[in-house]
C-alpha positions as CSV (number, residue, x, y, z in Angstrom):
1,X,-36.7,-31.6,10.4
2,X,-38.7,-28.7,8.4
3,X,-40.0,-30.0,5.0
4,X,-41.3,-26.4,3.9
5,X,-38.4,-26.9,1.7
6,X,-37.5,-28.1,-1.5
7,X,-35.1,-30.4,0.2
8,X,-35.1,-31.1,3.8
9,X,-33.6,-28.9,6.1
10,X,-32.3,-29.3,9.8
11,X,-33.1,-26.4,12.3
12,X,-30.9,-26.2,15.2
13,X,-30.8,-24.4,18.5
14,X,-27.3,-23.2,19.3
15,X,-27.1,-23.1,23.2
16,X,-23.0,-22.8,23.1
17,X,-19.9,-23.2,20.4
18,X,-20.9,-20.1,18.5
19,X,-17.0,-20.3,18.1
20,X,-17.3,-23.5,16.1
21,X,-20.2,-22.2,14.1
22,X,-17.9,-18.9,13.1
23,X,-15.1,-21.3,12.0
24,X,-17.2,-23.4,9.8
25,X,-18.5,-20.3,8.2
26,X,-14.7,-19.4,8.0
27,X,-14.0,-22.8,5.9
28,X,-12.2,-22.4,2.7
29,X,-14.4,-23.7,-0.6
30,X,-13.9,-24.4,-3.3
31,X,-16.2,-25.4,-6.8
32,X,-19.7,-25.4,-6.1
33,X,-19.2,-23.6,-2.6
34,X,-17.7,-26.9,-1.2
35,X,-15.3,-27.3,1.6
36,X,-11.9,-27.8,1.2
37,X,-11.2,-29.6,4.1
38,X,-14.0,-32.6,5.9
39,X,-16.4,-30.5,8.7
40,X,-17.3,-33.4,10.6
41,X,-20.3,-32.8,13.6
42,X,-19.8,-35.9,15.5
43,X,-22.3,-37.4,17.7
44,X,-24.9,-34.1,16.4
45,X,-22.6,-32.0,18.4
46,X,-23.8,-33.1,22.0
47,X,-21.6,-32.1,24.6
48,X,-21.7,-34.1,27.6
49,X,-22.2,-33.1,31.3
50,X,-19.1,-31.0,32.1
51,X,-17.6,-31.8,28.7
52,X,-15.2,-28.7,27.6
53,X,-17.1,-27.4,24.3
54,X,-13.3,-26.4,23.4
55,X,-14.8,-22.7,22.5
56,X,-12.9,-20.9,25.4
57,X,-9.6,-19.2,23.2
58,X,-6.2,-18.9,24.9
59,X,-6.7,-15.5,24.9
60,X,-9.3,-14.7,26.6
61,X,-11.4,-13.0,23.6
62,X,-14.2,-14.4,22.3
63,X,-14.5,-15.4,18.9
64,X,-18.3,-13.7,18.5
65,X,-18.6,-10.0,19.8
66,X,-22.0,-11.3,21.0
67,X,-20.5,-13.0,23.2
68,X,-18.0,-10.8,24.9
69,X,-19.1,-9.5,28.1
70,X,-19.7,-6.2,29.2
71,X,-21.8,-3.8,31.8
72,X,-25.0,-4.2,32.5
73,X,-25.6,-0.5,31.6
74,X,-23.7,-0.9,28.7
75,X,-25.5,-1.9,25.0
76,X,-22.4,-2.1,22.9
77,X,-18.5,-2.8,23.2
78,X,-17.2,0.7,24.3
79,X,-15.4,1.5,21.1
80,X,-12.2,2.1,23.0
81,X,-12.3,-1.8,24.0
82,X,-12.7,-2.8,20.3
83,X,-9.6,-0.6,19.9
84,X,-7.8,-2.9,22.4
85,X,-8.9,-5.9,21.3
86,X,-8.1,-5.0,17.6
87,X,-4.5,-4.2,18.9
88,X,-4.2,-7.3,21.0
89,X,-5.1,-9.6,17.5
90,X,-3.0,-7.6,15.8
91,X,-0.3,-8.5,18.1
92,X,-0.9,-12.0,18.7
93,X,-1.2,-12.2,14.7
94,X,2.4,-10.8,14.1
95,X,3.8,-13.0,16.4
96,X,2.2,-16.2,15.0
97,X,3.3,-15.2,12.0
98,X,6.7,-14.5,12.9
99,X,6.7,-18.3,14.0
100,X,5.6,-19.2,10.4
101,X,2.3,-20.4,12.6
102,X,0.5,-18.5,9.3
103,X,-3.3,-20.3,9.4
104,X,-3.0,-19.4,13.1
105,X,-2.3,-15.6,12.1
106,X,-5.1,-15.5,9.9
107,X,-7.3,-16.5,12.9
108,X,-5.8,-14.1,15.3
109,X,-6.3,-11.1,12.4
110,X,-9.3,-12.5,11.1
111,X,-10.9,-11.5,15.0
112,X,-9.2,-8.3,15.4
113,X,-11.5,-7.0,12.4
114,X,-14.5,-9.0,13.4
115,X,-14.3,-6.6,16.9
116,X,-13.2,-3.5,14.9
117,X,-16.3,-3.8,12.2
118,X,-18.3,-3.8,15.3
119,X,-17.7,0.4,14.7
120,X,-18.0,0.9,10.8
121,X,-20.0,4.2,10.7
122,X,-18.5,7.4,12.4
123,X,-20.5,10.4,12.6
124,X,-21.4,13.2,15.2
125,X,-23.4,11.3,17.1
126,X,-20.6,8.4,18.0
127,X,-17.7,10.3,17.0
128,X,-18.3,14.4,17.5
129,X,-14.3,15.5,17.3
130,X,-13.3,12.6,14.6
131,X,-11.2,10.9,17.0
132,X,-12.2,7.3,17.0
133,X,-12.1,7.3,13.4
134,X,-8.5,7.6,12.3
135,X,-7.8,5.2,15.3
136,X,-10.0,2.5,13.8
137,X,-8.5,3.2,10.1
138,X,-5.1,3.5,11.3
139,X,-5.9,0.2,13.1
140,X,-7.9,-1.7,10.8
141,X,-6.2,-1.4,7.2
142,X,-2.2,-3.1,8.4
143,X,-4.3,-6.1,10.1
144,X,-6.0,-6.4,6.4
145,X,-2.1,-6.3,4.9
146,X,-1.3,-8.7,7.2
147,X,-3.8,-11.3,6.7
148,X,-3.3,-10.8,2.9
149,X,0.3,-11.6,3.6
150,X,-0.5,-14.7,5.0
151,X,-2.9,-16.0,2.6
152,X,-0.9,-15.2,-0.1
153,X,2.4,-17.4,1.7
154,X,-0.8,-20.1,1.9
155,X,-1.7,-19.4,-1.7
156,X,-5.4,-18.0,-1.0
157,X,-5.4,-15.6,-4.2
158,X,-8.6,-14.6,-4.2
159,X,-8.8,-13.6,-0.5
160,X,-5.5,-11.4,-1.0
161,X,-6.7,-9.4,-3.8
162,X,-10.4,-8.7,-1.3
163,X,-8.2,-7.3,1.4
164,X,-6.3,-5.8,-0.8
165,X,-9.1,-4.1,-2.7
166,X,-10.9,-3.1,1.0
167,X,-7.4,-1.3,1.9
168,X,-7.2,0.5,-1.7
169,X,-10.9,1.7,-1.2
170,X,-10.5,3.4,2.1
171,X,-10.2,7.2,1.1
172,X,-9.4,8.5,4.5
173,X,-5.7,9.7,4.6
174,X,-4.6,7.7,7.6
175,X,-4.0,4.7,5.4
176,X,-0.5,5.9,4.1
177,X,1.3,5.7,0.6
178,X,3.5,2.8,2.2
179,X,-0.1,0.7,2.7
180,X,-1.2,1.9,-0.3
181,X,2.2,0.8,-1.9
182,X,1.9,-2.9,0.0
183,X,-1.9,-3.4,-0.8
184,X,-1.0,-2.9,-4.7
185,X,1.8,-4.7,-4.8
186,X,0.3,-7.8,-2.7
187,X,-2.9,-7.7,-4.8
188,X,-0.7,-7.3,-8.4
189,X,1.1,-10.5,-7.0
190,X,-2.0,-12.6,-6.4
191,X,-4.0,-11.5,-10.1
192,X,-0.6,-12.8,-11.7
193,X,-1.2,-16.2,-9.3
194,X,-4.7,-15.9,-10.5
195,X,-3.6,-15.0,-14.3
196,X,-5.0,-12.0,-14.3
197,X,-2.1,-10.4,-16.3
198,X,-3.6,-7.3,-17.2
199,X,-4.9,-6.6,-13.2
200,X,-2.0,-7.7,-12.4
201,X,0.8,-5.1,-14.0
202,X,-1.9,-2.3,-13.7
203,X,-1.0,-2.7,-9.6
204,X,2.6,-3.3,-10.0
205,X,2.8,-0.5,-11.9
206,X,1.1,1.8,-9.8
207,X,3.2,0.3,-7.2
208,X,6.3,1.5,-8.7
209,X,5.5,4.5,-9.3
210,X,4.9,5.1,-5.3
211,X,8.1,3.3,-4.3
212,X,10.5,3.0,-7.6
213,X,13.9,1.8,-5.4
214,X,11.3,-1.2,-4.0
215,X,13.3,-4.7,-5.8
216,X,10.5,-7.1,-5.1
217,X,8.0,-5.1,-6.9
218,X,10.3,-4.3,-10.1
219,X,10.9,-8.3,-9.8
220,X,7.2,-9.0,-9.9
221,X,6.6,-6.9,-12.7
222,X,9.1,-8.7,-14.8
223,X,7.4,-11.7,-14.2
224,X,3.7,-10.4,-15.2
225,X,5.4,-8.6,-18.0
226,X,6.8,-11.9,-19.1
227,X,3.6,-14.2,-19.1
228,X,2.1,-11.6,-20.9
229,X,4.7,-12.0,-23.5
230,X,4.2,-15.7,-23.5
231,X,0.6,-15.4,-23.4
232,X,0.4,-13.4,-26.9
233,X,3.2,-15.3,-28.2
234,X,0.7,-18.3,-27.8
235,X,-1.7,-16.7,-29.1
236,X,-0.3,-15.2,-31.5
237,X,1.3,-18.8,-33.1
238,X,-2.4,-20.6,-32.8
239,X,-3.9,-17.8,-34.9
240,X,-1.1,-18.4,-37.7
241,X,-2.2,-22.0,-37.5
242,X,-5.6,-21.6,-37.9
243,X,-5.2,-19.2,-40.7
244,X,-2.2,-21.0,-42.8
């Protein structure tokens, strides 16, 4: 126990279950950073001799980069593995999802970006004919949709309207007017979830205009339009109240 603090703190060696520390990390909170759910560590997280640390995934990735193997000449994931292992969550995410299995598609997208952030910055050094780059973006943006799609079915507003806004933000013109088009209208959707009107019918609009014959968006609009409405209407007869 270290007492440097102003409260006590517990320092802790981890020697294995770096999977267990990235899903804590992973938790959903809520006010005052809290957890949604209980993380219990029974018994101070001792594993007994031979006891399965329940850290080795089905599919054969592991959760940390850190901890994937490769060559002893190598220093890094070769970026052309990252792409495969991108592809492979990607995969595994759609069809989890296509099973309605959606907290288990966030998971599965959630480590196809951890590998493919591994490779953020592209230049001559790492990337002399631009190559790896549109592979990565082309790559990296439709696993963002997806997980957005996912938490918004599991109503996690907030982190919709981040992957969302990390889609809208990439400049590079491999992420196409159909992404663009999904990453507005997904993001509009959560802001009206959120009651952020305003945020809300500035995406659905935009969204319109890049794909007019698109129902669902036209539909959505309506419905921010409307608690707009409602919202001044409000407003509008508690102001006549106070002033009559």
């Amino acid at each position: 126990m270290d007492h440097n603090f102003s409260s006590p703190r517990l320092i802790l060696r981890i020697w294995t279950g770096s999977t267990w520390c990235l899903a804590i990390e992973g938790t959903p909170t809520g006010a005052q950073d809290a957890p949604q759910k209980p993380v219990v560590i029974e018994n101070c997280g001792e594993l007994q001799p031979n006891e399965d640390d329940g850290c080795t995934p089905a599919d054969g990735v592991p959760e940390d980069p850190e901890d994937y193997e490769i060559s002893a000449d190598a220093d890094d994931i070769p970026p052309q593995t990252l792409l495969e292992v991108g592809q492979k969550m990607k995969d595994a995410g759609n069809s989890e999802f296509k099973q309605g299995n959606l907290e288990a598609a966030v998971a599965k997208y959630t480590k196809g970006l951890r590998y493919l952030r591994e490779m953020m910055v592209f230049d001559k050094d790492n990337d002399p004919e631009d190559k790896l780059r549109p592979q990565f973006v082309t790559l990296r943006a439709p696993i963002m949709l997806n997980r957005a799609m996912c938490n918004l079915k599991l109503s996690r507003f907030a982190d919709v309207v981040s992957d969302c806004s990390m889609v809208l933000d990439i400049k590079d013109k491999e992420v196409t007017q159909k992404d663009r088009t999904k990453a507005l209208f997904r993001r509009g959707s959560a802001n009206r979830q959120l009651k952020q009107f305003e945020e809300a019918r500035e995406d659905l609009r935009k969204a319109k205009e890049l794909d007019p014959q698109d129902k669902a968006i036209s539909n959505e609009l309506v419905r921010v339009e409307t608690a707009i409405k409602e919202r001044e209407s409000k407003e509008k007869k508690m102001f006549t109240k106070l002033f009559s």
